[in-house]
C-alpha positions as CSV (number, residue, x, y, z in Angstrom):
1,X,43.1,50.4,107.8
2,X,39.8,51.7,109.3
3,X,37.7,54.3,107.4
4,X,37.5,57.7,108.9
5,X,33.6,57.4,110.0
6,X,35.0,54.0,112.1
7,X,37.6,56.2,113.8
8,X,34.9,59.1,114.7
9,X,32.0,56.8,115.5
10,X,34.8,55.0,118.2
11,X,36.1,58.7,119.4
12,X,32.4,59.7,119.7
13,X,31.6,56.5,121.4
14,X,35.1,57.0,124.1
15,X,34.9,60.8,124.9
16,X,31.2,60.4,126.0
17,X,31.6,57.3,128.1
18,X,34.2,59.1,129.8
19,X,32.3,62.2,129.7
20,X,29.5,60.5,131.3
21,X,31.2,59.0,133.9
22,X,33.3,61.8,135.4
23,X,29.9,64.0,135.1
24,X,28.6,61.1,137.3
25,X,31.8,61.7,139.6
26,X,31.4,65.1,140.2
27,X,27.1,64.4,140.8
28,X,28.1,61.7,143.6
29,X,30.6,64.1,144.9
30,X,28.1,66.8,145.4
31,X,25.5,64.3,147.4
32,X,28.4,63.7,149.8
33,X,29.3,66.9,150.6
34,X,33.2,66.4,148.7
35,X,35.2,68.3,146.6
36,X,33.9,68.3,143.2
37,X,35.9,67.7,139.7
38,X,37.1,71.2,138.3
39,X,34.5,73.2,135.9
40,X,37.2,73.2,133.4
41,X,37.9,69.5,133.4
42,X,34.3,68.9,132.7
43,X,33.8,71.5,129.7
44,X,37.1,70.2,128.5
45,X,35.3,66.8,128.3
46,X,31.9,68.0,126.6
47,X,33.4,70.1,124.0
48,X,35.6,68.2,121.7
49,X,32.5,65.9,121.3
50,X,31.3,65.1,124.8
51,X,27.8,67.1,125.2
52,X,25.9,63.9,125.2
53,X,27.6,62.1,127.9
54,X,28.1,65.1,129.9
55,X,23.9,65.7,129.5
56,X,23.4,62.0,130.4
57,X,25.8,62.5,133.7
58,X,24.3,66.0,134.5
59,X,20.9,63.9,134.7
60,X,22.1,60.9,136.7
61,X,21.0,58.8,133.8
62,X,21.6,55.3,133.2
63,X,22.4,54.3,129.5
């Protein structure tokens, strides 16, 4: 059974990937003029453990 620090470390790892990538989502949607991802979707994604991905996507950053 994996530890408990191997379950958050992979959580961490997931919510900010996907974090990350919808911040990117809603950045790209923005340059083309599109309807953008709902405020509440993205600070849905940055709170539970998110910030870092959605600070990387905010940037445009490249990990």
């Amino acid at each position: 059974m994996p530890e408990l620090t191997q379950i958050l470390t992979i959580y961490l790892v997931t919510i900010n990937v996907a974090t990350f990538f919808v911040y990117g989502l809603d950045k790209w949607k923005a340059k083309q003029s599109r309807w953008r991802v709902r405020e509440a979707a993205l600070l849905l994604l940055a709170v539970p453990g998110g910030s870092i991905g959605a600070w990387l996507g905010m940037k445009g950053m490249i990990l």
